[in-house]
C-alpha positions as CSV (number, residue, x, y, z in Angstrom):
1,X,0.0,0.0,0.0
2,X,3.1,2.4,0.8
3,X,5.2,1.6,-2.0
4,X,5.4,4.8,-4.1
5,X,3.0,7.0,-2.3
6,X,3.8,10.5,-1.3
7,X,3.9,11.4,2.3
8,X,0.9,13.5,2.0
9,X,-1.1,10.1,1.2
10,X,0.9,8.3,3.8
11,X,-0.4,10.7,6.4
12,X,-3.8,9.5,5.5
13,X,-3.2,5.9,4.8
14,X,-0.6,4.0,5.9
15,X,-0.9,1.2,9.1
16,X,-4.7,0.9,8.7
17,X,-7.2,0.4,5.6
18,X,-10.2,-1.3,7.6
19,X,-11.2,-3.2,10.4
20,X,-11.2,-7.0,9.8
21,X,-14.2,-7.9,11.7
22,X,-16.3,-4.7,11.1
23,X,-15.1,-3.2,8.2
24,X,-14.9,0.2,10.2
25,X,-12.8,3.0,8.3
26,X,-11.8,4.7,11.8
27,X,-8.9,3.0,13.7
28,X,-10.3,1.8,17.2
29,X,-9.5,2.5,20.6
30,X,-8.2,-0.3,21.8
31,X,-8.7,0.5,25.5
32,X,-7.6,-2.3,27.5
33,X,-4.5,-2.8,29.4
34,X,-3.6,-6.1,28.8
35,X,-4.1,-9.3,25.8
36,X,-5.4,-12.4,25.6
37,X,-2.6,-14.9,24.8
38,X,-3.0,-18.3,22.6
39,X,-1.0,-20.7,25.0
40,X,2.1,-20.5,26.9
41,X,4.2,-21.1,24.2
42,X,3.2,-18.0,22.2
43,X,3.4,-15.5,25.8
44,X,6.7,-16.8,25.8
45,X,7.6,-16.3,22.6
46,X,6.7,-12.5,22.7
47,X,8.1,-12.6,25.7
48,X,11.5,-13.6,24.1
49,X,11.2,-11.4,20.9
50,X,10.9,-14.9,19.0
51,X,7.4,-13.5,18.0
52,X,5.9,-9.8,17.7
53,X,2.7,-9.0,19.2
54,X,0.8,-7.5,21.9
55,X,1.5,-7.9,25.5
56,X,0.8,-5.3,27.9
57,X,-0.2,-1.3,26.7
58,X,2.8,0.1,28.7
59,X,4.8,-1.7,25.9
60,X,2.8,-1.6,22.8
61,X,-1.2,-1.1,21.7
62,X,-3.0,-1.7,18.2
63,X,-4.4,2.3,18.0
64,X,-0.9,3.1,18.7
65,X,0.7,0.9,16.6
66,X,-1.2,2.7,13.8
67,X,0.1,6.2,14.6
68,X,3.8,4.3,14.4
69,X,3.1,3.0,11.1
70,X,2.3,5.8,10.2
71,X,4.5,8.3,10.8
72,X,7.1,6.3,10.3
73,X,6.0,5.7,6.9
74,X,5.5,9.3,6.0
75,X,9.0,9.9,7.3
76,X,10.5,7.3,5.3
77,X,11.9,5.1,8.5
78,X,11.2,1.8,9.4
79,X,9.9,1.9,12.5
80,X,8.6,4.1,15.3
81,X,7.9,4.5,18.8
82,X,5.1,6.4,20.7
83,X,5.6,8.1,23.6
84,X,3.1,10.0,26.2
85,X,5.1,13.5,25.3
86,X,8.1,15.2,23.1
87,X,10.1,15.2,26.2
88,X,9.7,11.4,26.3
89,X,10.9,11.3,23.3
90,X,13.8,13.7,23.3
91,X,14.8,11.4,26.5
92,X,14.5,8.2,25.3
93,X,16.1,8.9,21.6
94,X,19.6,9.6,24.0
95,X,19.1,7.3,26.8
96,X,18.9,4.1,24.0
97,X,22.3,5.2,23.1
98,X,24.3,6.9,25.9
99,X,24.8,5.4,29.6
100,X,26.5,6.7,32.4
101,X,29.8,8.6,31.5
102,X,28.8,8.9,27.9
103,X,28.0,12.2,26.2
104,X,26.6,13.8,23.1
105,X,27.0,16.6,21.1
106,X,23.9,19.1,21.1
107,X,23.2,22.6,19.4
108,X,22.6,25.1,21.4
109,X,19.1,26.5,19.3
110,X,16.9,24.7,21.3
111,X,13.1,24.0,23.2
112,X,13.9,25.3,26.8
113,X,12.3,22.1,27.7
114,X,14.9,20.2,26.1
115,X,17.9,22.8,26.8
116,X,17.0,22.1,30.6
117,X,16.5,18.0,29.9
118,X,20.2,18.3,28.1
119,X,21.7,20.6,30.3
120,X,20.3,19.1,34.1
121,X,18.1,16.5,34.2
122,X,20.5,14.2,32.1
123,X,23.7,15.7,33.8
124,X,22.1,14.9,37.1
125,X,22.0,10.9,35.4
126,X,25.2,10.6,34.8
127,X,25.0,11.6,30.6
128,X,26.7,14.9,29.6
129,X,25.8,17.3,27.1
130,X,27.8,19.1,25.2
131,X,26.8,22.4,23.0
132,X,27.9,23.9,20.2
133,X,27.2,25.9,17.5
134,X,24.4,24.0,15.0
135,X,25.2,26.0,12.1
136,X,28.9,24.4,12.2
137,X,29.4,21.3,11.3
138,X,32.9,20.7,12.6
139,X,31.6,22.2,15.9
140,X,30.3,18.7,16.4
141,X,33.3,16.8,15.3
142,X,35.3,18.9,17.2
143,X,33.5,18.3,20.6
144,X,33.1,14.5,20.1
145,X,35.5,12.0,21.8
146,X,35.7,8.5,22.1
147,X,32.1,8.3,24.3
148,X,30.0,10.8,22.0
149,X,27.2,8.3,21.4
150,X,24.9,10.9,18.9
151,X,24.3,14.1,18.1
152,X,21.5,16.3,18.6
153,X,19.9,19.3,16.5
154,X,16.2,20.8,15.5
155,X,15.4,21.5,11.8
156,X,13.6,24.7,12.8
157,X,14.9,25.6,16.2
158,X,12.0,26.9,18.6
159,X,13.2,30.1,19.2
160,X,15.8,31.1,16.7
161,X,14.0,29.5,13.7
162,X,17.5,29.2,11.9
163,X,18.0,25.6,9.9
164,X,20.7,24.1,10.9
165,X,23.0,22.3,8.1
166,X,21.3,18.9,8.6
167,X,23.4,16.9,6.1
168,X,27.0,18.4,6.8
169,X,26.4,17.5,10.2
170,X,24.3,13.9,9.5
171,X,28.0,13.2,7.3
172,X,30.6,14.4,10.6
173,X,28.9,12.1,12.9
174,X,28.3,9.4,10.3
175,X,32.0,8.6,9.0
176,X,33.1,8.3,12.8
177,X,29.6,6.2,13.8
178,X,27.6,8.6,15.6
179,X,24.5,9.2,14.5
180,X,22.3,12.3,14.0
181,X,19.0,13.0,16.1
182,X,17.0,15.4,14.7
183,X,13.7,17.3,16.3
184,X,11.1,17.6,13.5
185,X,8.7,18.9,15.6
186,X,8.2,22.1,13.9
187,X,8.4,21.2,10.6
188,X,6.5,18.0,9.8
189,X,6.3,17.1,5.9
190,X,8.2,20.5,5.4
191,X,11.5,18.5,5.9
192,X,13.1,15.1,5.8
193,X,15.3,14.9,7.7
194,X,15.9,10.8,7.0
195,X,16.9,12.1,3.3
196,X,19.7,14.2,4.3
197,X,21.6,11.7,6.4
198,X,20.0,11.3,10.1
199,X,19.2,8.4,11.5
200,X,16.2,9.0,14.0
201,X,13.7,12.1,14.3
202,X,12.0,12.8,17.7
203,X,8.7,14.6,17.4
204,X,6.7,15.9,19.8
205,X,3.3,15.1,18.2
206,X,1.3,17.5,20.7
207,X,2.4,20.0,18.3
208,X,1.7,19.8,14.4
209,X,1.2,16.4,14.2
210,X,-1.7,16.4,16.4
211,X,-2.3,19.8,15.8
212,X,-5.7,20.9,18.0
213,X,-4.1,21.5,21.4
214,X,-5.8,18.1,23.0
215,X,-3.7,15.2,23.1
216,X,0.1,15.2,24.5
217,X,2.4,12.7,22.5
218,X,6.1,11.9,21.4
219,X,7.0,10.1,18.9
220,X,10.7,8.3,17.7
221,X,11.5,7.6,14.0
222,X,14.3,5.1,13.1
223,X,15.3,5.6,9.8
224,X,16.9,1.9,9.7
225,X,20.2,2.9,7.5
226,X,22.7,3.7,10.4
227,X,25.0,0.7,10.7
228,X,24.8,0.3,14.5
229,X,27.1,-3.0,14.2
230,X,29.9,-1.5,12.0
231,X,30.3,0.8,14.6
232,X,30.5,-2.0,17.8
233,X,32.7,0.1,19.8
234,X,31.0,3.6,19.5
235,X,27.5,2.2,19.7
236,X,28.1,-0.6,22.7
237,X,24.2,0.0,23.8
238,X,23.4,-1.7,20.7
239,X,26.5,-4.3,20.6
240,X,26.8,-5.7,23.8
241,X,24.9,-7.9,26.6
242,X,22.3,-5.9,27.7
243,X,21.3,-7.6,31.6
244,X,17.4,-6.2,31.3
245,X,16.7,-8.6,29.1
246,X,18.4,-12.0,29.2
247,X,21.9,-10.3,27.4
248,X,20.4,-9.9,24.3
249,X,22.6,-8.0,21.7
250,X,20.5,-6.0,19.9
251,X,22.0,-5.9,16.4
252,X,21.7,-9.2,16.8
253,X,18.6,-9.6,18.0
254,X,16.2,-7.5,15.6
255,X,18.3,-9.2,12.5
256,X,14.9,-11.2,12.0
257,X,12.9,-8.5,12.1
258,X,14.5,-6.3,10.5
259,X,17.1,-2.8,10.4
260,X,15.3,-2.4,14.0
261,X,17.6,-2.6,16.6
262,X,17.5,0.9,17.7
263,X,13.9,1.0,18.4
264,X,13.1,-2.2,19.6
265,X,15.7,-1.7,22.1
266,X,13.7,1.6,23.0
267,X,10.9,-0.4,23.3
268,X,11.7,-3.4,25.5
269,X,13.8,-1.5,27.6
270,X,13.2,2.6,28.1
271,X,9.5,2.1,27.3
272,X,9.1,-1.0,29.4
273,X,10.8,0.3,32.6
274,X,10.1,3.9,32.3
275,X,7.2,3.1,31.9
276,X,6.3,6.5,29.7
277,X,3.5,5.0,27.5
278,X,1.0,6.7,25.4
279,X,-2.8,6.3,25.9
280,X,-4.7,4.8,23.3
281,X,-7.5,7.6,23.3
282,X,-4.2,10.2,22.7
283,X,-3.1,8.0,19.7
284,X,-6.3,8.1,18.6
285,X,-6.5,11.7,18.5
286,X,-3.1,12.2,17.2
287,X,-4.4,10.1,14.2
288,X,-7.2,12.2,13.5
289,X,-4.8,15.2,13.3
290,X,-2.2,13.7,10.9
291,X,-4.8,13.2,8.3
292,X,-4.8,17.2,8.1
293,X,-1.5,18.0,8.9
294,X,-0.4,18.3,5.3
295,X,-3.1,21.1,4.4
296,X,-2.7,22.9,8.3
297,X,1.4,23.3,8.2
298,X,0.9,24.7,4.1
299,X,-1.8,27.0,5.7
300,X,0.4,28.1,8.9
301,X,3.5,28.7,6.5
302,X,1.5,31.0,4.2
303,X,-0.2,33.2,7.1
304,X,3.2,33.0,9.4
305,X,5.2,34.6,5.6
306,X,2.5,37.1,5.6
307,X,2.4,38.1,10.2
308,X,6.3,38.1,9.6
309,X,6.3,40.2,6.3
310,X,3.9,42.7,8.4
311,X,5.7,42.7,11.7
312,X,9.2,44.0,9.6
313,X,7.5,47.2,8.8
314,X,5.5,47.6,12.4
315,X,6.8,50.5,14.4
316,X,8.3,49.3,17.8
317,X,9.6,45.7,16.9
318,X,13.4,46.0,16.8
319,X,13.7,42.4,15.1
320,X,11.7,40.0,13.3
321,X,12.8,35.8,13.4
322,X,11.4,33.9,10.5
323,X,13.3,32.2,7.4
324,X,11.7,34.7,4.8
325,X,13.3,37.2,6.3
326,X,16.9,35.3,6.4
327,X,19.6,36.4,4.4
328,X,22.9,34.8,3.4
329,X,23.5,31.0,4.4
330,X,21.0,31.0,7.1
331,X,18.2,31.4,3.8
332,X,19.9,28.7,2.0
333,X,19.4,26.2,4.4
334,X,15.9,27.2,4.8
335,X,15.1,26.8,1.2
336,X,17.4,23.7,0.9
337,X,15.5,22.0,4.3
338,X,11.8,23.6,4.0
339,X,10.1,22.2,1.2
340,X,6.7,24.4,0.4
341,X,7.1,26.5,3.3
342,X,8.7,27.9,6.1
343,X,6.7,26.8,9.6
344,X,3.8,28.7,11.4
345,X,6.5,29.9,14.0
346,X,7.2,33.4,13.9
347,X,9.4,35.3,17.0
348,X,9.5,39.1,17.5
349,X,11.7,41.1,19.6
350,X,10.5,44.4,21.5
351,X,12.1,47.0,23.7
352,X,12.3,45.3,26.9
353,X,10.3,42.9,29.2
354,X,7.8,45.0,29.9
355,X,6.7,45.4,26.4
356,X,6.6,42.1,26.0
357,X,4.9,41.3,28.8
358,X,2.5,44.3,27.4
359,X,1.8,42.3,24.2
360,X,0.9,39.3,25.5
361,X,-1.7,41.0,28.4
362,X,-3.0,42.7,25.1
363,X,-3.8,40.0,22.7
364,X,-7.9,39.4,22.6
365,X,-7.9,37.1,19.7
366,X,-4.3,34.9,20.0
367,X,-4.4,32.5,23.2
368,X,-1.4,32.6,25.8
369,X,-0.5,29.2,25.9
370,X,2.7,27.1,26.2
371,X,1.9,25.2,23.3
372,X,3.2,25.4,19.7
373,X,1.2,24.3,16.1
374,X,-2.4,24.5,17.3
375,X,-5.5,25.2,14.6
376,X,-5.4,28.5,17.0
377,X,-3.0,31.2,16.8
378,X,-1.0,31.2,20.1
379,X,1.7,33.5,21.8
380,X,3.8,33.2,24.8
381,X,6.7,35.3,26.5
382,X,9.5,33.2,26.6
383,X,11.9,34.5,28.9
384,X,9.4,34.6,31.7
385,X,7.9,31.4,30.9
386,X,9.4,28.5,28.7
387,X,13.0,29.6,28.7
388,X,12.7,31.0,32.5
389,X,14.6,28.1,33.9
390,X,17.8,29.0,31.9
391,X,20.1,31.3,32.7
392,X,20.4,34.7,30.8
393,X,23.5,33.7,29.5
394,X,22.0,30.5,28.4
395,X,18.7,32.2,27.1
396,X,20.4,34.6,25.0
397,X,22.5,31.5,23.6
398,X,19.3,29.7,23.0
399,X,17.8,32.9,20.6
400,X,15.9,34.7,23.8
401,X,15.8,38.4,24.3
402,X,14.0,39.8,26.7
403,X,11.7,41.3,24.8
404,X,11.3,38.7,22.7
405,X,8.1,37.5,21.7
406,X,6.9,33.5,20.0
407,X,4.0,33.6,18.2
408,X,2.8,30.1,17.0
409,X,0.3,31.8,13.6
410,X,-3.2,29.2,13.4
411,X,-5.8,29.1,10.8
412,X,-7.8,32.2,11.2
413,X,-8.4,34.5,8.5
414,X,-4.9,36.5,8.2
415,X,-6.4,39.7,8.8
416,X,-8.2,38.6,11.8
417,X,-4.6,37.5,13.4
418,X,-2.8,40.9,12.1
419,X,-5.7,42.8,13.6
420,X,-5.4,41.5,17.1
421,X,-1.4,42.0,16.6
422,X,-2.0,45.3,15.5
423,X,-3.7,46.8,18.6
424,X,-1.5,44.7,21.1
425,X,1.3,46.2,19.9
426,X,0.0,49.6,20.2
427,X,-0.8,48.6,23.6
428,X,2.0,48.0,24.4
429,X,4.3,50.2,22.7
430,X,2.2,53.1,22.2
431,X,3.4,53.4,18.4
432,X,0.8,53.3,16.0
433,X,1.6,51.4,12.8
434,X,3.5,52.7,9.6
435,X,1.1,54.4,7.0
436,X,-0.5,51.7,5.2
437,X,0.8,48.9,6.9
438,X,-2.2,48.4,9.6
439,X,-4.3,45.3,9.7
């Protein structure tokens, strides 16, 4: 059924035609906790990987196994794992890799979620991060050693919206055998990231993917063409014993299955003890939004060109953040990476905090949120709220001002949203827009 079918008809297709017994178009909620197994000798067979199935939701579920399929046939990967967040995900994608004393190589344009994941929570485990500049490739090579397990980058960095050079930096980790993680989160169908060289894309589906601001979700995507085994000695999570489950070596394990290793090692043994598990309903709604996510992200590209072409002429913003405004190599990248647009996600910077602060008390029409890729238009202050953990040294390093301002564009009529930006920002500036630039 997937064989030669674009991603836009993946999105709608692939992992589920009908129901078998009822012939029912929907996927199901499978809402149970547990299965039903044939005999002993087929529980232990799952049991021992001789045999794929269900066993217990924490580890797998048939409405999730659609949203796997499917996004991991979009993407062009093999295989995917869902998670109950992006966090999860960003997690688990380094945890299957890296153990205690091990480290990998990050660029600093990130999520403040993930900045303070990579920069504490991990530390505090025993797994160092390093950053560097994402926009240099031999940055990475530079600050990899003998225990650099992966690195890390976004394709459209939430909040400096600057592509990194996916492929040079895919290539550096690939000819010593480290793969490349990327974040797709804000950029779904716009890029590929599997086609320029990584090897596993995180999402966080509560974004895009599921695009209506109701259903938290992560999701892992292994691409199935990094040579885990030729690399024994970089990749030992992969090539040795592993105690949690009977010293299976999982290159050696998924051979029967399939290029797989990666993520059914996420699965038997993050997912299993962690324990961070997706519900069926939240697959099931995840689903429903991935059947639209091609026409919403064409829809937020268009409207967040046209709120970032308006905001560069608007009296009072100092700066405008968006890829059509990009210049140089930053632009190149963009129009290399972005196919058919450039993301909903659009940052501004003002005076000061205050102003900022202003804006946001202003809006009527735009929800304050910490969420990104809704239907709605959103906006948030970020160095009060999602970056507020991180030093200033840190925010400034991840793309935060203070004044700085993410706006997340939705589906409204465009003039509706430039309206409501229109009189916040006279609100909070007191400047009234350019002659014949108003909403």
């Amino acid at each position: 059924m997937a064989e030669g079918l674009k991603p836009e008809t993946l999105a709608l297709h692939a992992g589920w035609r009908a129901d078998p017994a009822t012939g029912a178009v929907a996927v199901p909620i499978y809402q149970t906790t547990s299965y039903q197994f044939h005999d002993t000798r087929h529980a232990a067979d799952l049991f021992a990987l001789n045999e794929l199935g269900n066993i217990y939701t924490r580890i797998g579920n048939p409405t999730t196994d659609v949203l796997e399929q499917r996004v991991a046939a979009f993407e062009g990967g093999v295989a995917a794992l869902a998670l109950a967040s992006g966090q999860a995900a960003s997690a688990f994608a380094v945890q299957n890799v890296a153990r205690v004393g091990d480290n990998i190589v990050s660029g600093t344009d990130l999520y403040g979620g993930t900045w303070n994941l990579f920069a504490n929570t991990l530390k505090d485990q025993g797994l160092e991060v390093r950053f560097v500049d994402p926009s240099d490739p031999a940055a990475f090579r530079a600050a990899s050693d003998e225990r650099t397990r992966a690195y890390y980058i976004e394709t459209l960095p939430n909040p400096k919206l600057i592509v990194p050079p996916i492929a040079e930096i895919a290539a550096a980790g690939r000819e010593i055998g480290v793969p490349l993680i990327v974040d797709n989160t804000s950029a779904p169908l716009l890029c590929r990231p599997l086609k320029h060289g990584a090897a596993i894309i995180v999402y966080s589906a509560t974004k895009y993917l599921g695009g209506h601001g109701n259903s938290i979700g992560g999701l892992i995507v292994d691409g199935g063409d990094f040579d885990w085994e030729a690399h024994a000695a970089r990749q030992p999570a992969l090539n040795t014993p592993d105690p949690s489950y009977h010293g299976a070596v999982w290159t050696q394990a998924a051979k029967p299955i399939g290029p797989v290793a990666y993520i059914i090692k996420a699965r038997t043994t993050l997912l299993r003890d962690v324990g961070a598990a997706i519900s069926p309903f939240n697959a099931f709604l995840l689903l429903q939004g991935i059947e639209t996510v091609a026409l919403r992200i064409e829809r937020h590209s268009r409207s967040a060109e046209a709120v970032a072409g308006w905001l560069s002429r608007r009296s009072g913003v100092r700066a405008v953040i968006h890829p059509s405004l990009q210049s140089g190599a930053a632009r190149q990248r963009a129009d290399r990476y972005l196919a058919g647009g450039y993301g909903g996600l659009v940052g501004f910077e003002l005076a000061n905090v205050e102003e900022g602060r202003a804006f946001i008390d202003a809006l009527k029409l735009f929800y304050h949120v910490a969420n990104i890729g809704d239907a709605r238009s959103l906006a948030i202050h970020p160095a009060t709220t999602t970056h507020s953990q991180l030093s200033a040294q840190d925010q400034f390093l991840s793309g935060v001002t203070p004044g700085y301002v993410r706006l997340s564009i939705g589906l409204e009529h465009v003039d509706d949203i430039l309206a409501d930006l229109d009189q916040a920002l006279v609100a909070a500036t007191g400047l009234a827009a350019r002659t014949g630039d108003a909403a």
